[in-house]
N, C-alpha and C positions, 0 to 999 in steps of 0.2 A: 585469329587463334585457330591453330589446325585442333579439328576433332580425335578426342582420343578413340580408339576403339577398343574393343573386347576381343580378348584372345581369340575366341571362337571364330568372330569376324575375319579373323586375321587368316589363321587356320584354315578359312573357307576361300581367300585369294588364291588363285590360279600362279604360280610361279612369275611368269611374267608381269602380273597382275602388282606382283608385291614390288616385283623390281621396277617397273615406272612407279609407286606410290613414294619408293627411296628415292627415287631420282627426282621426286619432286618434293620431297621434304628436302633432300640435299643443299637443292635449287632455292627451296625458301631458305635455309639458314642461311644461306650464301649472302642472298640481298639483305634479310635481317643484322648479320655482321658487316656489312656496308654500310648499310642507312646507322649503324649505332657507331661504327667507324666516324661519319661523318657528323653526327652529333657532336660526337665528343673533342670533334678538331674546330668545329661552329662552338664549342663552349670556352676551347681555347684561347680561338681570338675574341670571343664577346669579354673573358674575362682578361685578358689582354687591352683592350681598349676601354674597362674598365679603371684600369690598376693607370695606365696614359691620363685619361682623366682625374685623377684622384689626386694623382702625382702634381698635374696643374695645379689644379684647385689648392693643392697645400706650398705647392711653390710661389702662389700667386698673394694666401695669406702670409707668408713668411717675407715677402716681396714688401708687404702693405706694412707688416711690422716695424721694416729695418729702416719706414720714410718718415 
C-alpha cells in the first residue's frame, strides 16, 4: 500500500521530485488494474468450470433417475 503523505511533505517536493513520485503511482495503478483484470477473468473461468461440473453432476443424477 503506497504511503500517504501530508501536504507539507508534498509542498516540500522539488518539481521533478513530484513528477517521478506520479510517474510512479501511475506505473503502480497500472500493474494493480492488470493483476485485478486478471483476477477477475481467473474468476471467470473458475466459475465457468464450476457451473461444467455442476451441469455433470445433475445430468448424471437425472441419467440415474430415468434407469
Amino acid at each position: 500500500m503506497e504511503k500517504e503523505h501530508r501536504k507539507s511533505t508534498l509542498m516540500n517536493y522539488t518539481k521533478e521530485q513530484l513528477v517521478e513520485y506520479c510517474m510512479c503511482l501511475e506505473h503502480n495503478n497500472n500493474v494493480l488494474e492488470q493483476n485485478f483484470n486478471q483476477q477477475y477473468f481467473n474468476c471467470l473461468k473458475l466459475l465457468d468450470d464450476i457451473k461444467k461440473v455442476m451441469d455433470y453432476i445433475c445430468y448424471r443424477c437425472v441419467e440415474r433417475e430415468l434407469n
